[in-house]
MIGUNU-993036 format. One record per residue (C-alpha): x, y negated, z negated. Coordinates in steps of 0.02 Angstrom, whole numbers, padded with zeros to 5 digits, always signed. Layout:
<recs>
XYZ/...
</recs>
This chain:
<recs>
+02199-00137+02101/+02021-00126+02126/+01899-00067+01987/+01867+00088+02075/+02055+00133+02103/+02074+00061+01920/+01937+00168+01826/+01991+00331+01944/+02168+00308+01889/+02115+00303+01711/+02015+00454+01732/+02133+00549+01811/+02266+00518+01682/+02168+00545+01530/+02108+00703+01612/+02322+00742+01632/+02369+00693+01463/+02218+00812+01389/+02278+00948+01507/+02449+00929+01455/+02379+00920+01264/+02293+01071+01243/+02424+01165+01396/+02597+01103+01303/+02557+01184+01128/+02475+01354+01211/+02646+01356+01334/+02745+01340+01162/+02653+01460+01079/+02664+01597+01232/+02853+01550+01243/+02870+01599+01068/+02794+01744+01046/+02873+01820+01216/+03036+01759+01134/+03003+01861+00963/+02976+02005+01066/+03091+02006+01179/+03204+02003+01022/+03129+02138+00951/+03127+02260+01108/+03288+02234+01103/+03323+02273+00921/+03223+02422+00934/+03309+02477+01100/+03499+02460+01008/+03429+02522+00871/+03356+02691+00948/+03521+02704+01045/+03629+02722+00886/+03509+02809+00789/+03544+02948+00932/+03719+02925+00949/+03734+02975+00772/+03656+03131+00774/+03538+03028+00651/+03366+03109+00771/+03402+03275+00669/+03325+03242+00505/+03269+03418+00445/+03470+03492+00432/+03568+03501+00291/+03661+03355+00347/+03526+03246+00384/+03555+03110+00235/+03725+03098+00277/+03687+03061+00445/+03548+02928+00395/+03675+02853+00284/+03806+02830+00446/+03666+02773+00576/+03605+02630+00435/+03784+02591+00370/+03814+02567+00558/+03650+02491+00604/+03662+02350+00449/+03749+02193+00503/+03730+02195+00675/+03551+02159+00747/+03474+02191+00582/+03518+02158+00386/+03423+02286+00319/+03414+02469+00408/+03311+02618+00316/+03296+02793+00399/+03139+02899+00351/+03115+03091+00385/+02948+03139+00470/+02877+03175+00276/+02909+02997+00226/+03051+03012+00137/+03183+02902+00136/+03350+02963+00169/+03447+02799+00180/+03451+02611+00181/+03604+02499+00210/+03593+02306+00199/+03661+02156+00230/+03701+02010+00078/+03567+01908+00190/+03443+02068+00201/+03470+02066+00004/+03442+01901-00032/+03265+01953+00066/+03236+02109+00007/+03127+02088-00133/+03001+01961-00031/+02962+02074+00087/+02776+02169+00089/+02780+02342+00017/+02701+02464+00100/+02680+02663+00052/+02738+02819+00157/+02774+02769+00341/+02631+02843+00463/+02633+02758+00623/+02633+02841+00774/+02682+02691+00910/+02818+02545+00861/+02775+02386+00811/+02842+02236+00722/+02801+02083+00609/+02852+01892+00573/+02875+01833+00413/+02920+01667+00353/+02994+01618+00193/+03018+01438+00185/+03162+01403+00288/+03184+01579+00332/+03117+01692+00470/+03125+01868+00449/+03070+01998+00603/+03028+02181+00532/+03020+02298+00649/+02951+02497+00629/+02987+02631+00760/+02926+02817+00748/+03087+02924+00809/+03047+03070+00888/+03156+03229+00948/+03219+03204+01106/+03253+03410+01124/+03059+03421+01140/+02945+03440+01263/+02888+03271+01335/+02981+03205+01178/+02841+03233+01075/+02901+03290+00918/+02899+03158+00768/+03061+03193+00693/+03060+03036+00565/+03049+02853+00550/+03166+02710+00561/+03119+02522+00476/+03243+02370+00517/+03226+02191+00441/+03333+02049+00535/+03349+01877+00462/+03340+01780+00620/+03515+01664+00624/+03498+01480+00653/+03580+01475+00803/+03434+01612+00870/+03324+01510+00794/+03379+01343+00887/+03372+01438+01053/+03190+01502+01032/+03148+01319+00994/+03253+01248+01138/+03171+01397+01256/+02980+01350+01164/+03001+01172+01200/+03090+01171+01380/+02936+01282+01395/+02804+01157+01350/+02874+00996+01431/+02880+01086+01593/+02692+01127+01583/+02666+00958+01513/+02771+00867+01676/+02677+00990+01783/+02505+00928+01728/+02569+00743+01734/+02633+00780+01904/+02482+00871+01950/+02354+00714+01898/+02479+00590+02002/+02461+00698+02157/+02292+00723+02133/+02258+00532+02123/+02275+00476+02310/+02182+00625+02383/+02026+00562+02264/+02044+00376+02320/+02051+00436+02485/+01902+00569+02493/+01791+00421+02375/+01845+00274+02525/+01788+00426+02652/+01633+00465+02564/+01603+00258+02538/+01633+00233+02710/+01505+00371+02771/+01370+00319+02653/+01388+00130+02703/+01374+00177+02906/+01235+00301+02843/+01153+00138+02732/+01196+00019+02878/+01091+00122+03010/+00947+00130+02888/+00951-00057+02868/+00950-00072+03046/+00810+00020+03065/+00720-00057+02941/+00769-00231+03035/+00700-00158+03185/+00541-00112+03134/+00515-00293+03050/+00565-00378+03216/+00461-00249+03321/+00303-00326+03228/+00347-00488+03226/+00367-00487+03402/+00159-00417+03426/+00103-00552+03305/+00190-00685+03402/+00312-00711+03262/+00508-00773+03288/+00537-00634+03120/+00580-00761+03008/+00466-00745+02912/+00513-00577+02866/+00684-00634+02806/+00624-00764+02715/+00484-00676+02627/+00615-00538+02576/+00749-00649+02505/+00645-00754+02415/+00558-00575+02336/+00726-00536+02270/+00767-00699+02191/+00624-00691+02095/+00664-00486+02038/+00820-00556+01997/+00759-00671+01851/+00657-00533+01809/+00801-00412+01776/+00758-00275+01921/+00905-00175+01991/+00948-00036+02090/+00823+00076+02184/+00702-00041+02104/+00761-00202+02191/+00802-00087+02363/+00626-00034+02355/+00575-00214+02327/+00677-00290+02501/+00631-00141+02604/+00441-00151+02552/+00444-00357+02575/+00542-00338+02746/+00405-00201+02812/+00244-00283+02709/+00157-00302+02886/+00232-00156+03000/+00058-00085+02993/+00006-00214+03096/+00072-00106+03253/-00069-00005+03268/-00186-00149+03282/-00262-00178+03463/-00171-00333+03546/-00361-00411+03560/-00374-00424+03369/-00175-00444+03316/-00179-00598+03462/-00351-00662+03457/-00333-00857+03413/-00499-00905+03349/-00567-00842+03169/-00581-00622+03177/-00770-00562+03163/-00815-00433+03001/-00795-00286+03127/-00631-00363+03165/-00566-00387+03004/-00608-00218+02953/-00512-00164+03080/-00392-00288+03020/-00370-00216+02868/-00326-00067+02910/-00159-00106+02941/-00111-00057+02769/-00159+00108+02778/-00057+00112+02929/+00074+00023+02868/+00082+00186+02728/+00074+00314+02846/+00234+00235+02921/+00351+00214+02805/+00293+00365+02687/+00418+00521+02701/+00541+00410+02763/+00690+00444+02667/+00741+00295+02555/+00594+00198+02645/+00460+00263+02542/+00516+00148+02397/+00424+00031+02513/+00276+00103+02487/+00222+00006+02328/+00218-00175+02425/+00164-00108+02602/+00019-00028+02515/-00035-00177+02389/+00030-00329+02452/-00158-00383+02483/-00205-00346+02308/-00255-00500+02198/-00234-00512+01996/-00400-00514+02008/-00452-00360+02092/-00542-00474+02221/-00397-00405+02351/-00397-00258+02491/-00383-00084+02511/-00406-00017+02329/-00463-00179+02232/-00327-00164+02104/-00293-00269+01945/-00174-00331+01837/-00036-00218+01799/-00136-00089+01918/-00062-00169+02033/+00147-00127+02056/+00263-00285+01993/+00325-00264+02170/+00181-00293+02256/+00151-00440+02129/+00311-00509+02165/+00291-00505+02350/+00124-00587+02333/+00204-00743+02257/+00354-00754+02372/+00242-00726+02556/+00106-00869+02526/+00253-00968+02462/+00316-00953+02629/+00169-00941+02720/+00115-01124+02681/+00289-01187+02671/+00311-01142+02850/+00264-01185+03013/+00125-01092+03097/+00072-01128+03293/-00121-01151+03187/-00045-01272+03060/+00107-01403+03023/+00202-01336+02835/+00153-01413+02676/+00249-01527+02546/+00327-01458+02413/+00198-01512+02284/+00027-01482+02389/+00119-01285+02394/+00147-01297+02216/-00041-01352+02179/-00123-01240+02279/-00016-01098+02190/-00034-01155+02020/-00235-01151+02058/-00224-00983+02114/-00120-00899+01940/-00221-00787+01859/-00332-00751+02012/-00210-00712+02163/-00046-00700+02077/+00026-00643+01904/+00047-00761+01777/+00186-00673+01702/+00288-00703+01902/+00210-00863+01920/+00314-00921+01754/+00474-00847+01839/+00458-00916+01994/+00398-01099+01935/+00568-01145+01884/+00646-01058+02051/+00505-01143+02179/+00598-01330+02224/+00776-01272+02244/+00709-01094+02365/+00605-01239+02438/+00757-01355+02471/+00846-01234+02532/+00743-01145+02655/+00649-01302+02725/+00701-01319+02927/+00796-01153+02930/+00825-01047+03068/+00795-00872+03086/+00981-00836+03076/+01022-00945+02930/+00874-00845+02834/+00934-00676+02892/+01114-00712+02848/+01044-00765+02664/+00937-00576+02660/+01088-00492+02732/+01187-00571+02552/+01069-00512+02441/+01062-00346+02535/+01246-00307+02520/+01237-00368+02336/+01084-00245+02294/+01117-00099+02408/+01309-00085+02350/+01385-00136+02514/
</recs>
């Protein structure tokens, strides 16, 4: 498994067990509770029923404790333990219990004359014990719209094991489903990520592979004006991001970096043919216009998209640590660690290589000449990375082709650009 696979698997899962965490105890909870009262709507639904068989609604007669006494005697030991019947003053005019709704009777809440108007019920739990107490107004059902409070009837029901066991069993069958279903949920869920994230991937690297071609374009349309084979380009760019390597840059940083070394000259389109071409040494009006091929070179690649991280070199690869350089006659650390960067890596290149105007240089006369020029052309700070690095880039760029240098870039590229 890859580590994207791997770390979206473990993200999905967590996710799931969390889910089924925080889901499992809630599902319990609701389980319970609907459990409780569906127990209860039914006690108070038998309950009502034989309070009415009995005659037991009429609570003002003569007769109306005897009948309280039958309806509790009758109640007590079947859905409840302990049944009292109240008139529509308060008073009580009978209680019946069970030797379980005895054994209960004195830890129960006391509470003074009953006055509610709607039913309604309670849990209790003592220790082992669960006890359900339930309170229902009764009202006369000869009345209009049965409106017509005729008394009150309380019932206490120790809930049996066996009740008790299934409201667990119901609770927990309850819980496990939502906790399978949120398992199951994260496992289906799992290949329709990897697949949308390998979409996505796929998209962005056509998207990043088009940009790099047009990036490879521009560098070759350039190098074809200034007589070049593009080499150079390549070259230049790699050995740019070896160096940014030892000095710990990454990510839009480095990208920046490549695209910037890659396109250092693509202002050099807008220079006349006569001046770009000319073979012998360019007058001052020449170089000026010369020059102005950074400027161009900006204009180009700014509000390009991802390009303009190539600003920084195309704009200051002239500059010299010592401000002696072109357009702006930055400094120092004026002057972006790109651009410094780049500086090393193209006159590294430029005298290493062959030029139709000069054979390359050894090693050590390119080394020399470079060493002379720290602290006036190039960073000292770079120049102390890239002194260890100079013999084996030498070694292994001396005599390449344009192909074998591009195929080194394109390495770097994929490593840097996530490809």
């Amino acid at each position: 498994m890859n580590p994207f696979r791997k770390n979206t698997a473990i993200r999905i899962a967590t996710v799931s067990i969390l889910l089924a965490a925080v889901a499992s105890p809630i599902a319990w909870f609701v389980e319970r509770e609907n459990a409780e009262k569906s127990v209860v709507a039914l006690a108070m639904e038998e309950s009502s029923r034989l309070l009415h068989h009995h005659d037991a609604i009429n609570l003002t007669g003569p007769d109306a404790e005897q009948h309280a006494a039958a309806a509790a005697n009758t109640i007590a030991g079947g859905l409840f333990d302990i049944a009292e019947i109240y008139d529509a003053k308060g008073k009580k005019l009978a209680e019946a219990m069970t030797a379980e709704g005895a054994a209960v009777e004195s830890k129960l809440p006391k509470h003074g004359t009953p006055t509610y108007v709607t039913p309604s019920y309670e849990s209790l739990k003592f220790g082992d014990q669960w006890v359900m107490r339930v309170f229902v107004p009764l009202h006369d059902e000869s009345a209009t719209n049965n409106s017509v409070l005729s008394g009150y009837f309380e019932g206490v029901r120790v809930v049996p094991e066996w009740q008790k066991a299934q409201i667990f069993d119901n609770a927990l069958s309850a819980a496990l489903m939502v906790c399978l279903a949120s398992l199951l949920c994260g496992a289906a869920l799992y290949p329709v990520v990897v697949h949308l994230t390998a979409e996505n991937e796929r998209k962005a690297r056509e998207v990043l592979d088009s940009h790099i071609s047009m990036m490879e374009a521009l560098g070759r349309a350039i190098a074809k004006r200034d007589s070049d084979t593009g080499a150079h380009n390549y070259r230049v760019a790699w050995i740019a991001s070896r160096i940014a390597e030892q000095m710990g840059l990454a990510g839009g940083e480095m990208q920046s970096l490549i695209a910037g070394s890659f396109l250092h000259d693509v202002g050099k389109i807008g220079i006349p043919d006569g001046i770009l071409l000319k073979p012998g040494k360019l007058t001052e009006d020449e170089f000026i216009i010369m020059r102005t091929h950074v400027q161009q070179g900006e204009e180009i690649v700014t509000g390009m998209g991802w390009l303009d991280g190539a600003n920084a070199v195309v704009a200051s690869h002239h500059e010299k640590w010592d401000g002696s350089g072109y357009p702006r006659k930055l400094a120092a650390d004026a002057i972006p660690l790109a651009a410094r960067i780049f500086a090393v890596a193209d006159v590294f290149d430029a005298l290493c290589s062959k030029r139709p105007y000069k054979a390359p240089m050894d090693f050590d006369a390119v080394l020399a000449i470079m060493e002379r020029d720290t602290g006036t052309h190039f960073d000292p700070t770079v120049m102390v990375v890239f002194r260890t690095m100079a013999r084996p880039i030498y070694d292994r760029l001396a005599g390449s082709s344009e192909d074998f240098a591009r195929a080194l870039l394109e390495e770097r590229v994929r490593e840097h650009f996530e490809m």
